[in-house]
N, C-alpha and C positions, 0 to 999 in steps of 0.2 A: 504493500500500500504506500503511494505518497504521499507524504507526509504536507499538510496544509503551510503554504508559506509565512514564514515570521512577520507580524507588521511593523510596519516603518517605526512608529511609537510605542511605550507602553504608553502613556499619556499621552493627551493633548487638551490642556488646560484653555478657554477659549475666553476673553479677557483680562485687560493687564492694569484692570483696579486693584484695591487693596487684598481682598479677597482670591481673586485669580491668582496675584504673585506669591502670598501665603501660602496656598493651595498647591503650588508650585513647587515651593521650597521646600516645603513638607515631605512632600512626596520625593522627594532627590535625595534630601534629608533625613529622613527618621523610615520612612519603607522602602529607602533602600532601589527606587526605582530606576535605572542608567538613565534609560531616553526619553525626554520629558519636554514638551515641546511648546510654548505660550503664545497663543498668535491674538495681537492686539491690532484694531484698524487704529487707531491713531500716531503717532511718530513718536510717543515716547511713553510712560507707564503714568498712573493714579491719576490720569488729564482729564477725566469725564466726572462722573460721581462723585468718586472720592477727592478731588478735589473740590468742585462746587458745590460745598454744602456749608453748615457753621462750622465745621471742624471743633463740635466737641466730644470732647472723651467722659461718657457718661458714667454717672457715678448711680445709677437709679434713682433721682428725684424727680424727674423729667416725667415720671407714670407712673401712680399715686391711684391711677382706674386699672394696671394690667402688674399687679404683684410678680406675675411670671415673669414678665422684664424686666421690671426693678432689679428685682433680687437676683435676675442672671450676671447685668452690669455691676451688678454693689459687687458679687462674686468673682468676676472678671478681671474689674477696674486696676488689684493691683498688681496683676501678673501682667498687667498690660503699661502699668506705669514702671516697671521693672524690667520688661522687655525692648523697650523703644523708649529709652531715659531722652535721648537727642533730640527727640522727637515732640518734646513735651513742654509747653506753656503752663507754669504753676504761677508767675507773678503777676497775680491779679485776684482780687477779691470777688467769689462769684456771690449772686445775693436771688434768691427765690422769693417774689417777694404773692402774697395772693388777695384777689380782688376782692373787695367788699358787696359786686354785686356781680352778676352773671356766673360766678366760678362752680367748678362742679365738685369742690372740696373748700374745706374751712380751713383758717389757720391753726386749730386745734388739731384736725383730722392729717391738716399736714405734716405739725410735729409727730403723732404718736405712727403714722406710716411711715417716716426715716428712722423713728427710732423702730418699729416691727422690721424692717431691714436691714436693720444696722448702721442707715447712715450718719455720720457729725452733724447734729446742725445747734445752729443756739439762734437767740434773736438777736437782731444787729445792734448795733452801737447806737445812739441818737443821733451822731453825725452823721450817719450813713440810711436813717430811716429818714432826716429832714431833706434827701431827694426827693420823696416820694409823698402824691398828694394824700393826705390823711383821709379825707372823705372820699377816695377813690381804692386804698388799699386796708385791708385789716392788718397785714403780719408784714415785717419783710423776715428774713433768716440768712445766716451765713452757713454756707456750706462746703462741701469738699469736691471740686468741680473744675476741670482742666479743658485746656484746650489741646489742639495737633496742629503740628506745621507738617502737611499734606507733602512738602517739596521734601524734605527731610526722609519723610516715608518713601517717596518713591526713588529716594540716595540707597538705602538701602536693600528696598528692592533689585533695583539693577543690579548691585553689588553683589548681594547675596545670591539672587538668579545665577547669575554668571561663576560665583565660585561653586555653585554647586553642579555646573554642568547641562542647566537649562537653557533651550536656544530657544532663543525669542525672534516671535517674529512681526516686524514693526508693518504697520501700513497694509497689513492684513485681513481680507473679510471672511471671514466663516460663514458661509451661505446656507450648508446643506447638512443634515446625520445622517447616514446611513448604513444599514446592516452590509457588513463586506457580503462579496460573494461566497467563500468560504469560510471564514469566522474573522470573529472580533466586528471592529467597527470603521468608519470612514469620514473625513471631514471635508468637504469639497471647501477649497479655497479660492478666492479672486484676491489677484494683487493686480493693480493698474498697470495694463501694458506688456501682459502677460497672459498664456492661459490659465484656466480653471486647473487646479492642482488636487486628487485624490490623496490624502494622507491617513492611510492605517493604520490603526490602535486598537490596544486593549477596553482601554478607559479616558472614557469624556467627561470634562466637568466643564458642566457651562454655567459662567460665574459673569454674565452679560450684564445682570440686572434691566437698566429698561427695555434691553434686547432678548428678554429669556425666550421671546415666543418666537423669534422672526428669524426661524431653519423650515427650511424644504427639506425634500428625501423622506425619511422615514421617522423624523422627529416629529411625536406624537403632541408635542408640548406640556404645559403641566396641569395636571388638575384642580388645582388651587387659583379663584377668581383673583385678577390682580387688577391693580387700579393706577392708571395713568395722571401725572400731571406736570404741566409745565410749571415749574416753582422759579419763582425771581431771589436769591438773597442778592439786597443794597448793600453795597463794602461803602463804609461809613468812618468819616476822620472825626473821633467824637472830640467834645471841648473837654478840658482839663481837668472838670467836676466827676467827669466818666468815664476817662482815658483808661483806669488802671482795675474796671470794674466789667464783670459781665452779671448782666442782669435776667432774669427771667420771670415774668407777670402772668401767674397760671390759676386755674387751672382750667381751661377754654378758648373762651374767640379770642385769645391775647397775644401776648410777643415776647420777643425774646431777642437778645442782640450779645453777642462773643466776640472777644478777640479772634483776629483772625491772621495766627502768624503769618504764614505766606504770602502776604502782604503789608503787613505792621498799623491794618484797618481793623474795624471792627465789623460782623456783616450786623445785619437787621433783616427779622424775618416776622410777619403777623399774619396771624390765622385766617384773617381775611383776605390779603391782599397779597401774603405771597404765590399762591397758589392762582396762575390767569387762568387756566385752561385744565380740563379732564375728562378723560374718555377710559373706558372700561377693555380694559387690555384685549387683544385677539391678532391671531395669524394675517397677515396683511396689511397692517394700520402700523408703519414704519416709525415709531416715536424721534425717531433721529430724524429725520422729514420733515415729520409736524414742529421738531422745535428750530428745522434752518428755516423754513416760513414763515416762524411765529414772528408777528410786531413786536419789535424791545422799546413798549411803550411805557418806560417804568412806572412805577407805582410809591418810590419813597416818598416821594412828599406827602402822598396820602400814611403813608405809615407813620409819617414824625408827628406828622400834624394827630392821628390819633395818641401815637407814645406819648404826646406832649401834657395829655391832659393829666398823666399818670407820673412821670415824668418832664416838671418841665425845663430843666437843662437840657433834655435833648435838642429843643427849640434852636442851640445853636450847632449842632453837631453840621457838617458839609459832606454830601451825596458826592462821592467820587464816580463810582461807576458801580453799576448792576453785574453780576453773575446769573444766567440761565440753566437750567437745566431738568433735565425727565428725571420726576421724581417718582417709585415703584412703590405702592404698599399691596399688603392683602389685604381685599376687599373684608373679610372677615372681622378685621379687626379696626372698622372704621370707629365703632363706636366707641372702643373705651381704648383707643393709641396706644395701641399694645405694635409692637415689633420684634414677635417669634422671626426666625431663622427659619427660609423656605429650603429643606434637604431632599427634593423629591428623585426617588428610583425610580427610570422608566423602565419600566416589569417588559415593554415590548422591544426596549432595546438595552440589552444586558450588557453591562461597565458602563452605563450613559446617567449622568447625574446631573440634576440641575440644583444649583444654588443662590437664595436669593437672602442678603441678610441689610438691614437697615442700619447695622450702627456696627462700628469699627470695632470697639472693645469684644465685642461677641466672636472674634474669630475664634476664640478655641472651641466654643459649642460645636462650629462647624469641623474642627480636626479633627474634636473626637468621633464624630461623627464618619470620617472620611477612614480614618485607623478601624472602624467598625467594618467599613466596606472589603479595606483591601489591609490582607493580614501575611 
């Protein structure tokens, strides 16, 4: 009998966000895999998502309605603060501060939920609660709340990639999954000004995010509703009252604004107004598409002008410029902002795995996860 031919990869990791290049290393790294292959369409690594986002590194305050992500991040936060020391913004004072009306938690309910998770918090200082309008906020709190500088992450990325024997492949599309002829699996590729290129593997992780649905061939896609939108964060040069603080006004239609290392800005993001546009994820409906059409008709001014009421030193902070970007949740989890980790096995095409996770700290849920698959 002849024996089936060897495929070109064991892997072929498909995205070169934060998650893809983890997934990557990993895999070179700890299971021990030789050929391991990353194919990203952009010209260099963390340039989509993970970069355009607030860039913070959650501590579980942030979801006070989904316990199961609190307590993953409170869980996470310091092996991730221990992991990628370089890479971490701690000088600055974060403050949680919660509304007096519309919020869907009290300031009571929001101390004794950090403390049920274990997080630090205590109530601010008087100097630092006379930011904020008293007849618009009940509580403010100080807490233990970091930022990432995204350029930093993707130093190490490459770095690391490359010492461990990962070939990356820049300006690359993954178009298609499918079942090799004889076994394993297959990635049909487009590079500009080239043909379509078959690449053979074991195991696929597609680690696309707003991309997870948009393969031909035999990718089934995932079964879990996911939910599209175009999100604006405003990169904000705040005044000197707020320069060395990030703040966040919860728990609802409100806002929240972070240092934003890789820039030395702050962004600014509100429930209302970052979010232009959203459409219910499906096979056809190109999100990368919809956001090079999208009008970048910002919306800060409307965001200051509301932070102002609650805040009003932001009144003088100056709008440098807007960041766009597709932003993915599960549909499942609209109503209480929960952000579980999407790990789905396609049962119809075996090593084919899709991944979808909302916050950076969470990468080891998804390794252990991956160490379960391939042993």
């Amino acid at each position: 009998m002849t024996a089936s031919p060897a495929p070109d990869y064991d892997a072929v990791i498909i995205g070169g966000g934060f998650y893809g290049c983890a997934i990557a290393i990993h895999l070179a790294r700890q299971r021990q895999l030789k050929r391991v292959v990353l194919i990203e369409r952009e010209p260099g690594l963390l340039m989509r998502a993970s970069y355009n986002n607030q860039a913070r590194v959650h501590n579980g305050y942030h979801y006070p309605r989904s316990f199961t992500t609190a307590y993953r991040s409170r869980v996470n936060v310091p092996r991730f603060l221990q992991d990628w020391p370089e890479a971490i913004r701690r000088d600055f004072t974060k403050l949680y501060a919660i509304a007096r009306h519309n919020s869907k938690v009290t300031a009571k309910q929001f101390e004794r939920f950090c403390r049920d998770i274990g997080a630090a918090v205590q109530s601010a200082p008087a100097g630092l609660r006379l930011l904020f309008e008293p007849k618009l906020i009940e509580g403010v709190f100080v807490v233990d709340e970091y930022a990432f500088d995204s350029t930093q992450l993707a130093s190490w990325a490459e770095r690391e990639l490359t010492a461990s024997g990962v070939q990356i492949r820049y300006q690359t599309l993954a178009c298609a999954i499918d079942r090799a002829p004889q076994a394993g699996l297959q990635v049909v590729t487009r590079r500009a000004g080239r043909d379509d290129e078959r690449v053979g593997c074991r195991y696929v992780f597609n680690c696309t995010y707003s991309g997870t649905n948009q393969f031909k061939g035999d990718f089934p896609g995932v079964g879990t509703g996911l939910k599209q939108e175009i999100a604006e964060m405003a990169l904000m040069q705040m005044p000197p009252a707020l320069e060395d603080l990030g703040i966040t006004v919860m728990d609802g239609p409100f806002f929240s604004m972070m240092p934003f290392p890789a820039r030395g800005l702050h962004t600014l993001s509100h429930v209302r107004f970052t979010p232009h546009v959203h459409w219910q994820d499906q096979p056809g409906i190109d999100p990368y598409e919809r956001l090079r059409l999208h009008p970048r008709e910002s919306r800060a001014e409307r965001m200051v002008r509301d932070v102002a009421r609650y805040i009003p030193a932001i009144a003088q902070a100056r709008h440098i410029e807007s960041i766009y970007e597709v932003k993915t949740v599960l549909q499942k989890n609209e109503s209480d902002d929960g952000r579980p980790i999407l790990f789905e096995k396609h049962a119809t095409l075996p090593g084919c795995y899709s991944v979808l996770g909302g916050k950076i700290d969470n990468i080891y849920d998804v390794l252990e996860k991956v160490d379960d698959e391939i042993r």
